[in-house]
C-alpha positions in Angstrom: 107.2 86.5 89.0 110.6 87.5 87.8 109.2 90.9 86.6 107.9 91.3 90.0 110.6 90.9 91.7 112.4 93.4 89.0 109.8 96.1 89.8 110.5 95.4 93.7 114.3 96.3 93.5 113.0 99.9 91.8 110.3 100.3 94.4 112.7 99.9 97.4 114.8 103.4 96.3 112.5 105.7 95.1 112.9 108.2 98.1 114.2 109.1 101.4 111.7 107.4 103.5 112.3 104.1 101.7 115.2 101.7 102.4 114.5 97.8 101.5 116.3 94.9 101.7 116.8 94.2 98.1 120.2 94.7 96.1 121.0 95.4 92.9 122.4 92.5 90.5 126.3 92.8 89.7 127.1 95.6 87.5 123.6 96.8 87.2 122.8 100.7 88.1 119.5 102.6 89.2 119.5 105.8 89.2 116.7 108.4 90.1 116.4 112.1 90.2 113.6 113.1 92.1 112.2 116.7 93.0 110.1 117.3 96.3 108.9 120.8 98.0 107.6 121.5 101.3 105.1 124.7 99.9 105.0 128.0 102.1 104.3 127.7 105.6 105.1 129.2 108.7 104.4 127.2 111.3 106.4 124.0 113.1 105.2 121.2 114.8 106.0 121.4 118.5 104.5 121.7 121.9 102.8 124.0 121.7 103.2 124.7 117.6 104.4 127.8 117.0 105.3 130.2 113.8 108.0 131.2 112.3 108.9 135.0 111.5 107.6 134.6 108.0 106.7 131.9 105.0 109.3 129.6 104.1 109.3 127.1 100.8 111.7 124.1 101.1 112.6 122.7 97.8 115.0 119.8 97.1 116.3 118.6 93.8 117.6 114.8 94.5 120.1 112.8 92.4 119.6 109.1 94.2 121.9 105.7 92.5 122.9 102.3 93.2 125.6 100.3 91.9 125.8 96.4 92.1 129.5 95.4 93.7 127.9 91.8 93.8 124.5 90.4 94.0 124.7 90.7 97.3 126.3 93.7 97.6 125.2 97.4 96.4 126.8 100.9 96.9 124.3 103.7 97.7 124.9 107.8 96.5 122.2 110.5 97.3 123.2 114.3 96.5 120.7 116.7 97.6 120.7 119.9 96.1 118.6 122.6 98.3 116.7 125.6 97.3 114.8 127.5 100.5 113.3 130.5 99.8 112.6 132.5 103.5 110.0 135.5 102.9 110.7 137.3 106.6 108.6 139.3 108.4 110.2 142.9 109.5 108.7 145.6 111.5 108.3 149.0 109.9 106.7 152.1 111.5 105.2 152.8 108.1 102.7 150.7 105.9 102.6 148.4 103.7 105.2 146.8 105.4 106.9 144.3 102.5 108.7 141.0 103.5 112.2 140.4 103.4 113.3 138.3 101.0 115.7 135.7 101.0 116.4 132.7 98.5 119.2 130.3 98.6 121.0 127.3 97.0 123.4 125.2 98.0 124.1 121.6 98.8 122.2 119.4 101.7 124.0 116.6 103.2 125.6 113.9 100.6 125.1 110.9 101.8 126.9 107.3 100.5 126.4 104.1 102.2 126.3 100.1 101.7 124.1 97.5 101.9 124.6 93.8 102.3 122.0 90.9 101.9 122.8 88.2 104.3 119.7 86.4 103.8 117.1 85.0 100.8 114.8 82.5 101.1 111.2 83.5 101.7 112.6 86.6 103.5 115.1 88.8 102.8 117.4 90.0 105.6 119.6 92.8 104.8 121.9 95.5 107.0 122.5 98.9 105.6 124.9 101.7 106.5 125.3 105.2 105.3 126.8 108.3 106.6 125.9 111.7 105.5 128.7 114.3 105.2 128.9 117.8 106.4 128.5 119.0 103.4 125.5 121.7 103.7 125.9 125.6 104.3 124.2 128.2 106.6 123.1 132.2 106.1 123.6 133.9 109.7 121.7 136.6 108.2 118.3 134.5 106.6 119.1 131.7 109.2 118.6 129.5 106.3 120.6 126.0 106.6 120.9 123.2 104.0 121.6 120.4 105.8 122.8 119.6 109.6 126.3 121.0 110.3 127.4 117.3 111.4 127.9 114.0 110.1 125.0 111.3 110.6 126.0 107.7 110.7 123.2 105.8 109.9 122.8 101.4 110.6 119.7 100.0 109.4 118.3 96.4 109.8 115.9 95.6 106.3 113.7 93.0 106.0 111.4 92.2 103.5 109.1 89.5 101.5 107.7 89.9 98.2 104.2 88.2 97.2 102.0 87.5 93.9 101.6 90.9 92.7 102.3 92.6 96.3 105.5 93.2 98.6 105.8 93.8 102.2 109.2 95.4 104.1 110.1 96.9 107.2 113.4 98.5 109.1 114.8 99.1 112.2 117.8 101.7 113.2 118.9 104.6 114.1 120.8 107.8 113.4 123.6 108.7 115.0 124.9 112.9 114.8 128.2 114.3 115.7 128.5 118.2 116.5 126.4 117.7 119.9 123.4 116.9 117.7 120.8 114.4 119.4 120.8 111.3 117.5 117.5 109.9 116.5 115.9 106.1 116.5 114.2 105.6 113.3 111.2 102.6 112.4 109.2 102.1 109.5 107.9 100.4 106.2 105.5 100.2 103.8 103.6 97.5 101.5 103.0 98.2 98.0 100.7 96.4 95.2 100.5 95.9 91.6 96.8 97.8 90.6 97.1 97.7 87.2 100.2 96.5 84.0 102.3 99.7 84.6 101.2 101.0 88.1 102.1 100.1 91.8 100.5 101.8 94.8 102.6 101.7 98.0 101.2 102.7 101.1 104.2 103.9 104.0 105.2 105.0 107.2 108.3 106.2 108.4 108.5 107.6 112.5 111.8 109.0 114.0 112.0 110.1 117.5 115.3 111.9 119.0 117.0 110.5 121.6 117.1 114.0 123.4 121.0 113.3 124.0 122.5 116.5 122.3 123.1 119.9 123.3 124.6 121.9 120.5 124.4 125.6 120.8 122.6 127.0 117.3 122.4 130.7 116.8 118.8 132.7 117.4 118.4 133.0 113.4 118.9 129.5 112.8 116.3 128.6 115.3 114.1 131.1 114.6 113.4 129.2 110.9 113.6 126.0 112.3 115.5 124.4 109.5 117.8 121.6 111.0 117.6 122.2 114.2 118.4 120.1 117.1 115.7 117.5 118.3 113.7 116.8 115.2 111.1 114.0 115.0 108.6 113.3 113.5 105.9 110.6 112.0 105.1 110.6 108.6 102.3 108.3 106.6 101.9 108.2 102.8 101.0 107.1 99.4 103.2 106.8 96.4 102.8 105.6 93.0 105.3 104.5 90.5 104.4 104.3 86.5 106.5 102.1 84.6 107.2 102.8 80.8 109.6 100.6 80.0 111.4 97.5 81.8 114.1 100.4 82.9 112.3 103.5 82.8 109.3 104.9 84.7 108.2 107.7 87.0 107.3 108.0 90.8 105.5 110.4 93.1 104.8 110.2 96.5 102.7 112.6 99.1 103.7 112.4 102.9 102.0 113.9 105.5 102.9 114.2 109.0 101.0 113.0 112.3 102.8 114.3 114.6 106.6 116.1 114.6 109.1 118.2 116.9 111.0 121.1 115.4 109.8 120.2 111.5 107.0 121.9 109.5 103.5 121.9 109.7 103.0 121.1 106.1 102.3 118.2 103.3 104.9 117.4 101.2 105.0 116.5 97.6 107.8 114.5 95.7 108.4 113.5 91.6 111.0 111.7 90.2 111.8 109.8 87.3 114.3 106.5 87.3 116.5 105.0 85.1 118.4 101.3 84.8 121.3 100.3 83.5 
């Protein structure tokens, strides 16, 4: 049971969609770095959908950590670094008519946050907060952005049980933008189970749904790819896996796919990552 529980803390931070309710021990670190990429498409969920002026891959290299202050108590970093390549269609009076092409990379929105267990008996209750910084950069020209050009305050309420071989968690909260960005109420969870010695399959589901309270002013490139934009939602199900080599050293991957969204792209996503303890 006590490797269980051990697995648990890793499963709980092995992406974006996942927060859980379980800390890290004093002193102890986790540490991820995770790659995921949204393949060329060129079309956003809306309604109607509708496409974009030419193919657009969205790649994101991820270093995730925690920190135990206490055993209660565990500080949260997450530096995205973004690479979006924008292939734009132009209009030419002569054929073949090649794409534009635009590529760059910069940094998405750092994030740092804590997390507090208040409760642990057959639950565990835990709050979490994090803000994101403005940290992210925008072409006028490609209308690529990295990240929203605001800070995003984030509480989240965590609870979660573990069981013989299984583990079930859930959260509640929201996310709140400055910069006349709508803020968004955010759900979700996921319940994971040991199928073999070294492998867990985890099952998820994360939904976010914008309060429609923001009226910032973005320029026609920006909108025109769609990345950041005001007024993204979306609901996303999955699968992930997670591979365990050693007590503190494994590998994840997880595929999301979207059931329905505002403003985000029409595409699945894939995401890798190896982890590390300390």
């Amino acid at each position: 049971m006590k490797q269980i529980v051990k697995l648990l803390i890793l499963l709980v931070s092995i992406s974006a969609f996942s927060q859980g309710p379980w800390t890290q021990e004093k002193g102890k670190f986790y540490t991820q770095f995770s790659y995921s990429t949204i393949p060329s498409y060129d079309t956003l969920f809306g309604d109607p959908e509708y496409v974009i002026n030419g193919n657009i891959t969205d790649n994101t290299f991820q270093f995730y950590g925690e920190y135990g202050v206490s055993d209660k108590t565990t500080l949260i970093v997450n530096l995205p670094l973004k690479s979006i390549s924008f292939n734009q269609n132009v209009m030419c009076v002569t054929t073949p008519c090649n794409p534009i092409k635009h590529k760059e990379t910069a940094l998405g929105n750092l994030e740092i946050g804590i997390k507090h267990n208040f409760y642990k008996k057959d639950w565990l209750f835990s709050g979490q907060f994090s803000v994101e910084a403005n940290t992210s950069s925008f072409y006028i020209d490609s209308g690529i952005r990295t990240g929203y050009n605001a800070y995003t305050f984030t509480p989240l309420f965590i609870a979660g049980k573990s069981f013989n071989k299984a583990y079930l968690q859930t959260f509640i909260g929201s996310k709140i933008r400055t910069n006349n960005y709508s803020s968004n109420f955010k759900v979700g969870g996921e319940y994971g189970r040991k199928i073999s010695k070294n492998l867990w399959l985890v099952g998820f589901l994360d939904i976010e749904k914008s309060f429609n309270n923001g009226n910032v002013v973005l320029t026609g490139s920006n909108i025109g790819t769609g990345l950041y934009v005001n007024d993204q939602e979306y609901g996303v199900v999955g699968v992930k896996a997670i591979g365990e080599f050693s007590d503190n050293f494994g590998m994840t991957a997880s595929l999301p796919a979207a059931f329905f969204g505002t403003n985000v792209a029409k595409q699945v996503a894939l995401s890798v990552g190896i982890y590390k303890k300390f």
